[in-house]
C-alpha positions in Angstrom: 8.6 13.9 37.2 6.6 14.2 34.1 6.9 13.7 30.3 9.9 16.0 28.5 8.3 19.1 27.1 10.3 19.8 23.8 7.6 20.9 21.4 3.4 20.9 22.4 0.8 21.4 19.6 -2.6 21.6 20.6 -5.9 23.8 20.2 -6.0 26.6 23.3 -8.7 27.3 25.7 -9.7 31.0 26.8 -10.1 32.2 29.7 -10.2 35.9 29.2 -11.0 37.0 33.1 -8.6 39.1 34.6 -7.0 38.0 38.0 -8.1 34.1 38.1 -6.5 33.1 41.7 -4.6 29.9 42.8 -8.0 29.9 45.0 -10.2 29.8 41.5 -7.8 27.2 40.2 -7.9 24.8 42.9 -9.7 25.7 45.9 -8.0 25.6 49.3 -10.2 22.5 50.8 -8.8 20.6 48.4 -5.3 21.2 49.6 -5.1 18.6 52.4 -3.5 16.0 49.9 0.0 15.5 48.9 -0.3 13.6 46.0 -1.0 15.0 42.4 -3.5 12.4 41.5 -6.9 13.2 40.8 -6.5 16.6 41.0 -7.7 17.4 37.8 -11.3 17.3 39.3 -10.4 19.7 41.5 -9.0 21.8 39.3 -11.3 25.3 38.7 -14.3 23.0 40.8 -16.9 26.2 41.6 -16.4 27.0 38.3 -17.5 23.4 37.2 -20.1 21.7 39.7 -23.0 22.7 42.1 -22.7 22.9 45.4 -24.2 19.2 45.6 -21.4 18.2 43.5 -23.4 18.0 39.9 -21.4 19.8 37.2 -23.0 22.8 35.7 -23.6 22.1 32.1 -22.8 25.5 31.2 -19.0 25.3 32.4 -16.8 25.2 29.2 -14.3 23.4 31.6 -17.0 20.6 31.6 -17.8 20.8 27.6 -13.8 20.3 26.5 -11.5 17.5 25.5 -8.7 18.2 27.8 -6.5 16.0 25.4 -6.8 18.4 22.3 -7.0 21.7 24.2 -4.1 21.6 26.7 -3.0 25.0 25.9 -4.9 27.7 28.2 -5.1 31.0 27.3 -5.6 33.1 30.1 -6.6 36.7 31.2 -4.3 39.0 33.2 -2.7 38.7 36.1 -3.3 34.9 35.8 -3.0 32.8 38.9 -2.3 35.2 41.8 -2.9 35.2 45.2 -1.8 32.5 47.7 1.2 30.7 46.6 -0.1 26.7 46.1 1.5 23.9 44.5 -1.3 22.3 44.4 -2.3 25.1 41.6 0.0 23.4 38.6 -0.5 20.5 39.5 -4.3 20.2 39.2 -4.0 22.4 36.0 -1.6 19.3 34.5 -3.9 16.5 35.9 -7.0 18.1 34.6 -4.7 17.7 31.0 -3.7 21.3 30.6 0.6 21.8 30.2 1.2 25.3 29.4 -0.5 28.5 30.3 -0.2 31.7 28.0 -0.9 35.1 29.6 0.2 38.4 29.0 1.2 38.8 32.9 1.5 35.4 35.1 2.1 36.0 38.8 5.8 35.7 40.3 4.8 32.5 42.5 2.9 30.9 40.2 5.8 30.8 37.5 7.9 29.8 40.2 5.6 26.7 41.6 4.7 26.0 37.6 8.6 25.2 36.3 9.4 23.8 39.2 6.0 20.8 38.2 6.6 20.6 34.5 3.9 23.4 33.5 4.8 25.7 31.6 4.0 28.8 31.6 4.7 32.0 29.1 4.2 35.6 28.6 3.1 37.3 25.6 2.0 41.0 24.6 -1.4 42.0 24.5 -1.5 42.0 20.5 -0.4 38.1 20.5 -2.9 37.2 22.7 -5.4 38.8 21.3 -4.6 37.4 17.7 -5.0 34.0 19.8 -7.8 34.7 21.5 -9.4 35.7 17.9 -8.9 32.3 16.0 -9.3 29.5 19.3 -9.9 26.7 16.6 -6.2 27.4 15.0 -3.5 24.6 16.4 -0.5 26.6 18.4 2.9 25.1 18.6 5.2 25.7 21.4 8.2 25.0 20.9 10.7 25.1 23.9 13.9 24.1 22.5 13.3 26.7 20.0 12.0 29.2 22.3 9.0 30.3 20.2 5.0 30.0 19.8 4.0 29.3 16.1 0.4 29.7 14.7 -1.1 29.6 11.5 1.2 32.1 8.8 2.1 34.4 12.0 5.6 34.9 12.5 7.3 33.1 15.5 6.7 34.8 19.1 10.1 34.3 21.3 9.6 33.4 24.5 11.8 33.3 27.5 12.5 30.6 30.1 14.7 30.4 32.8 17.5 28.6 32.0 17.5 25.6 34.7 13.7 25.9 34.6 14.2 25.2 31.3 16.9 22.1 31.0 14.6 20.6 33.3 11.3 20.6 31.3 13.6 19.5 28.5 14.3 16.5 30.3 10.9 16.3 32.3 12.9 16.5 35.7 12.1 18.5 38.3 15.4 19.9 40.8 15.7 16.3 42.6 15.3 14.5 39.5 18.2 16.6 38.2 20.3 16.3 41.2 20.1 12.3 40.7 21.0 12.5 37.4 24.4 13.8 38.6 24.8 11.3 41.4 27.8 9.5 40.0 29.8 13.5 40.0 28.0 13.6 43.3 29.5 10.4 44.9 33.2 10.9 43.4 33.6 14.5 44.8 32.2 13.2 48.2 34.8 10.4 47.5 38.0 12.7 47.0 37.0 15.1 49.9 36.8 12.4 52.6 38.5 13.5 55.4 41.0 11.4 56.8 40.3 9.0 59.6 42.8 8.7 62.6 44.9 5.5 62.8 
């Protein structure tokens, strides 16, 4: 599915607006693929380009390495409305792998684990010490469980545990499932019914 995520260190992005919707992220006439390719472009487009497609020079999406900033910090309520997969993905293609908030919609968590994005809450003092020093590397560390910055002390974070053993081992559900085929084929083996002569 994608790269194991054990530990990220990177520089974070802010984007402190409340309620930024799966429809800001990636809007919905750019759902009629199936494929995570290329979505990056996609990914937060009216914020980005003109309606004749130019980008807008002002967009801080436009003015960012996505390889050293794949951290986004985001407002409140980040990523509700309609429930899209097509959401994480374009967030990882654009080069983006975890999302910090301090409140991340149910569906969005959901549809982010399930793609190998991660994302995590933290309380509104956290974020705001992040939001405060953008320039300072942030470590997340799943196996751990914890963000690290600068001198602060660690800041545990929960993961579901499946959701979890799965970004471990960049897998997603089916790529687990396979990984257990062997167990899979032996049971199926022993529980054959019997045939009649």
């Amino acid at each position: 599915m994608s790269e194991p995520f054990k530990t990220l260190t990177s520089r974070t992005l802010t984007l402190s607006q409340a309620n930024i919707d799966t429809d800001q992220i990636i809007p919905a006439r750019f759902l009629t693929t199936t494929t995570r390719e290329g979505l990056g472009k996609a990914a937060f487009y009216d914020w980005r380009y003109e309606a004749d497609g130019s980008p807008k020079p002002e967009a801080i999406l436009n003015r960012i390495d996505p390889t050293e900033q794949r951290i986004l910090l985001a407002g409140k309520n980040f990523a509700c409305g309609s429930s899209r997969e097509h959401a994480p993905w374009a967030l990882l293609d654009y080069g983006f792998r975890a999302v910090i908030s301090t409140e991340i919609a149910d569906i969005f968590t959901s549809n982010a684990l399930k793609n190998g994005f991660l994302p995590i809450v933290v309380d509104q003092a956290v974020w705001d010490d992040l939001a405060a020093h953008p320039e300072q590397p942030v470590t997340i560390d799943l196996e751990a469980g914890e963000v690290r910055r600068g001198n602060a002390p660690p800041v545990p974070f929960k993961v579901e545990s499946f959701a979890r053993q799965c970004l471990l081992n960049g897998v997603d559900t089916l790529g687990w499932l396979q990984t257990h085929m062997p167990a899979i084929e032996a049971f199926e083996r022993a529980h054959e019914p019997e045939t009649a002569a």
